[in-house]
Phi, psi and omega in degrees: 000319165323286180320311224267308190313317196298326193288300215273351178287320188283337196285311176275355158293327172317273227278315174303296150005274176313334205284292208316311180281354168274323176288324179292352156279336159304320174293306179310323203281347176317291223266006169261155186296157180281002175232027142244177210251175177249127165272171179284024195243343196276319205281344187322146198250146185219101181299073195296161149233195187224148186207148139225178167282151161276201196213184201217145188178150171282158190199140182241172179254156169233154163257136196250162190174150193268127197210157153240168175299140180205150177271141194260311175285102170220132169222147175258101183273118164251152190299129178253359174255161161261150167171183188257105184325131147229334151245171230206059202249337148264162163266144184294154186069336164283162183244133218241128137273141199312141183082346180308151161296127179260309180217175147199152233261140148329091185275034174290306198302328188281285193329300169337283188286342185279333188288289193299318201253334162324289175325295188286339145293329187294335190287304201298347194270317192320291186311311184304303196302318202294286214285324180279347173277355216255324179276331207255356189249358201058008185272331221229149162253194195252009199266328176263358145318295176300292172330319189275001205250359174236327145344298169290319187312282035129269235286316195294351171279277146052272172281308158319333177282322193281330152301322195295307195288349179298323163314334181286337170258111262103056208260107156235189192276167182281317168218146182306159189125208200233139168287114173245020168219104203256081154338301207262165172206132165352118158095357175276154200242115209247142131301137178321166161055359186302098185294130173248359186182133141243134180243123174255171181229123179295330183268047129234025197271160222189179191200113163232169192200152191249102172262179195264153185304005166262021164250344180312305219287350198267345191274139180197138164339120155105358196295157186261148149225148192253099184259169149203146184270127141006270182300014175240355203074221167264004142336114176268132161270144156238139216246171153220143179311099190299306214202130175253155168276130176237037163252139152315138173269140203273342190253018166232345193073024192237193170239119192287155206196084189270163198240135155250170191251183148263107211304323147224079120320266172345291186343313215261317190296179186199150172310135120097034164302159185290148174212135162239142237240095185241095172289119189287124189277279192236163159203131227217129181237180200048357203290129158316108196245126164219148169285142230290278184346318209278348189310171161212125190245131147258135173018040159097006178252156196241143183206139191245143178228135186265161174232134178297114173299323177293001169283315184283003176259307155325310169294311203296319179301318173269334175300327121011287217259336160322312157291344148332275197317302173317313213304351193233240175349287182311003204250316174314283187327299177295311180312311180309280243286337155324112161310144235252109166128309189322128149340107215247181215268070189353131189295319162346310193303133186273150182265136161342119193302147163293144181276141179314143187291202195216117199260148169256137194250123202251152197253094178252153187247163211211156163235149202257186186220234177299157173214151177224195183305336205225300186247163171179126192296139181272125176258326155200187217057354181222143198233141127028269176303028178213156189252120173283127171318083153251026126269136209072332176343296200293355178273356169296162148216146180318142166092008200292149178263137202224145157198123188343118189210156158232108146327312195277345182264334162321303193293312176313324192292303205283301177281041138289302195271162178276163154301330203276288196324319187305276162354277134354303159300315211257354173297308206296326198278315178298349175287288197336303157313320183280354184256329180293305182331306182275320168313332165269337154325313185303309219293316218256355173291322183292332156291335179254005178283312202287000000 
């Protein structure tokens, strides 16, 4: 967002510019004589930018890529009965322990048949005890001994199978955690196999992401990854590699690769939150840093265009001392230097700003090492002591004359005047000019007169 306000700040500086100069070429064209000439140095074009040094600093390389939060312990608790919900007893977000009632199902019926299969073990046990005293009496065989003796069994499975599904409208959980889905509602009539609740356990919660299989050889246990969540804000986590996958999915071409947390971390997640996911690759430390934005790519080479800082202490140093020098004598002299009636310039009057210096901007090529989102290490052509163009470049060519500015404050200053104002100004600064002009004319007739 920076980068794109900064580019459209110089751009509408440009065209103000051009604005500015055009009316002070109106102005010019008043108030100058027909024989005299324009010199070339007033048409000369001056590029403002923006440069800094670059900076030495660490940088990684990454693979960045998009996940969700997902629970390694997650179960979908399903109904293994048929009935009708009659209680209700959690909520989505409550936290739950393994064997708690979560709900349960209507038992008239389940009642019904253990109540039927009750019945039917006392007859089968009854027939059974008449048949085992009826053989132990010699009265009885043993074939109808056995018989009532299977009978009872028979009934007592029976009944037993009929305790298991009563148990069965009963649902509770599976595992400790928290409800984060709820199906069912009072009074529904649920089916076997039905999913009715999902439950996750937060102190298993994880991130996996898939890089591609020409990253393997780069992937290793304990690797740091750099997350942020969406629903957390801009708070960066750092995740480390648990579990590499050591097979390739044949149909995407990548590697499962899961992440962990910091137990509080977990503390903070939430199922299946948005994760955006920067796996640290490489990293390079001290590295010679400039921003990705100031390159300028040509014919697959890469180039920065720089300004010599010791040039730029040399101008700043000689601009400095004219106004010194000036700041005295010369204010006399112009004053003496008045045409007789002429007015002479009020102190009041506010003075003209000094003009900024002026840089010739050199084009270099350079090789690069890591890039992240923002930066990217110079591995040679460029040094510590030189300013990099990272604003305006692409409107540069070698030798172009540039001079150091903030765009956003240049633009402001500027779009503050009307045209009538523009005018003006531009009126005002070329009198200015012609008087400074003529005063050094004076200054130097008078050195070769001497």
């Amino acid at each position: 967002m920076h980068k794109h306000l900064g580019v459209l700040a110089l751009t509408l500086l440009l065209a103000l510019t051009v604005r500015c100069d055009y009316f002070q070429k109106t102005a010019n064209a008043v108030d100058a004589q027909p024989k005299q000439e324009k010199k070339s140095e007033d048409t000369e074009i001056v590029i403002p930018v923006q440069a800094e040094p670059p900076r030495r600093g660490d940088i990684s390389s990454y693979f960045e890529t998009t996940a969700r939060v997902e629970a390694e312990n997650r179960v979908q608790v399903t109904a293994e009965a048929v009935g009708e919900c009659e209680k209700l007893l959690v909520e989505e977000g409550d936290r739950v322990k393994a064997g708690e009632v979560m709900a349960e199902l209507d038992r008239t019926t389940i009642q019904a048949a253990i109540g039927q299969a009750e019945v039917q073990v006392r007859q089968t046990k009854t027939a059974y005890d008449i048949a085992e005293r009826s053989l132990a009496e010699g009265i009885g065989a043993k074939a109808e001994r056995d018989n009532a003796q299977f009978a009872h069994e028979q009934a007592l499975a029976a009944l037993n199978t009929q305790q298991v599904q009563l148990s069965k409208l009963t649902i509770r959980a599976p595992i400790s955690g928290v409800v984060t889905k709820r199906n069912i509602q009072a009074g529904q009539l649920v089916s076997g196999a039905t999913s009715v609740f999902t439950i996750v356990d937060p102190s298993s919660y994880m991130i996996v992401i898939n890089p591609p299989e020409k990253e393997l050889a780069r992937l290793k246990l304990g690797q740091i990854a750099k997350v942020t969540i969406d629903a957390l804000g801009d708070q960066e986590f750092e995740t480390a590699v648990r579990r590499i996958n050591p097979g390739v999915d044949s149909a995407s071409g990548t590697v499962k690769v899961t992440l962990d947390f910091a137990p509080e971390v977990r503390a903070k997640l939430r199922e299946s939150a948005f994760a955006r996911v920067r796996l640290v690759l490489e990293t390079h430390e001290n590295a010679l840093l400039v921003p990705k934005d100031a390159l300028v790519e040509e014919n697959a080479r890469k180039y920065l265009f720089v300004i010599s800082r010791e040039e730029q202490e040399k101008q700043e140093a000689g601009a400095k001392a004219p106004e010194e020098s000036s700041s005295g004598g010369e204010a006399v002299e112009e004053a003496a230097a008045q045409p007789d009636g002429a007015p002479a310039q009020k102190p009041s009057e506010p003075q003209e700003a000094p003009q900024k210096p002026t840089f010739l901007a050199q084009r270099i090529e350079i090789q690069t090492g890591l890039e992240d989102s923002n930066n990217i290490e110079i591995l040679s052509g460029l040094d510590d002591q030189m300013l990099v163009v990272t604003l305006g470049q692409h409107t540069l060519k070698p030798g172009s004359k540039v001079t150091v500015t903030n765009a956003t404050d240049e633009l402001l200053s500027k779009m503050s005047l009307s045209p009538e104002e523009a005018l003006k100004a531009a009126q005002e600064k070329r009198a200015g000019e012609n008087a400074a002009s003529g005063t050094r004319i004076r200054q130097q007739q008078r050195r070769h007169h001497s």
